[in-house]
N, C-alpha and C positions, 0 to 999 in steps of 0.2 A: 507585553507581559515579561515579568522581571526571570522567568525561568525558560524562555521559549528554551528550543532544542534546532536548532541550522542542521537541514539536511539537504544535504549536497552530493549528488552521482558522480563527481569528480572525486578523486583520490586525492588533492591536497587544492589549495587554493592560496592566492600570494596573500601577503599580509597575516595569515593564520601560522600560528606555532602548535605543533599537537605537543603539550606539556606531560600526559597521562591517556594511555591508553585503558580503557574500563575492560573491553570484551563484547563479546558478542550481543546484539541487540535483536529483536525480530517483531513484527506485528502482521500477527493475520487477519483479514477479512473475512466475511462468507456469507453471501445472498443469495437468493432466488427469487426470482417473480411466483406473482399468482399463478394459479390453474387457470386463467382467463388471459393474461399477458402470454405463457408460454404457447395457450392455442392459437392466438394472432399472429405469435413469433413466427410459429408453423407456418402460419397461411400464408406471412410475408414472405418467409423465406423459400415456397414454394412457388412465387413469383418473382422472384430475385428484388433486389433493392437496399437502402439503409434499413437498418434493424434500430432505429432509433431506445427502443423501450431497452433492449440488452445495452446496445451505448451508455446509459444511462444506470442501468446496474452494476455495470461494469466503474464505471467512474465513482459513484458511491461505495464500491467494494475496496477499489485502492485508496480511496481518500479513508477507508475504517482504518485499512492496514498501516496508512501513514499518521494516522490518528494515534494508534496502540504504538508503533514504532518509537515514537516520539516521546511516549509515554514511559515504554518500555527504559527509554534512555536516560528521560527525566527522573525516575524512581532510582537509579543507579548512581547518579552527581554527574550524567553527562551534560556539557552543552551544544555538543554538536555531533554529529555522524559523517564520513566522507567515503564515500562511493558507494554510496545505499543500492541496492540491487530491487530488481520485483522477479517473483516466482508466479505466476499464477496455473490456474487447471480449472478442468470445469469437470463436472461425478452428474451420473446421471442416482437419482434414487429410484426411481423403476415407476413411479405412479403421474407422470407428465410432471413430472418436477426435476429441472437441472437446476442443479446448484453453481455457483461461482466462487472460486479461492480464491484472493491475491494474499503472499504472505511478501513485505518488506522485510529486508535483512540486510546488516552491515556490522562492522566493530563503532562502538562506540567509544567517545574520549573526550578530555577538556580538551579544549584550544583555548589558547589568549590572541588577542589579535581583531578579538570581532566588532564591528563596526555598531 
């Protein structure tokens, strides 16, 4: 894709020149499973073991925030971001529903240099 956005946890990378710095970028996520995955969660977790179904919310949750991030960047004239960070938490709402955050966040900026 002629506008991708390179997002990189490292703070610079050889070959890359950051020409323009944009500013702040951020994308959050936020899931929750069913009333029927969180009561198994229960049950698993009350026998210890992988929690495979939260695994998997979980990974859906940051790929949203890296989804919006990216987006976030794209909408601004970045092509790239460098030392992207993750925030996440998890809120209970009170009715066997926990929710899940992941927010991405970094400065965004042009580089030249990119492969």
């Amino acid at each position: 894709m002629e506008n991708d956005v390179v997002i990189l946890t490292i703070n610079d990378c050889p070959g890359m020149r950051v020409v323009r710095v944009i500013g702040a970028v951020y994308g959050t996520g936020v899931r929750s499973r069913n009333i029927v995955g969180n009561f198994l969660g229960g049950v698993r977790a009350f026998f210890g073991g992988k929690q495979a179904g939260y695994l998997k919310m979980i990974a859906q949750t940051r790929d949203d925030a890296l989804e919006q991030l990216a987006e976030h960047a794209r909408s601004l004239g970045a092509n790239a971001v460098l030392g992207m960070r993750f925030d996440s938490g998890e809120f209970d709402t009170g009715q066997w529903q926990a929710m899940n955050e992941v927010t991405a966040y970094v400065a965004a900026g042009v580089v030249d240099g990119l492969l």
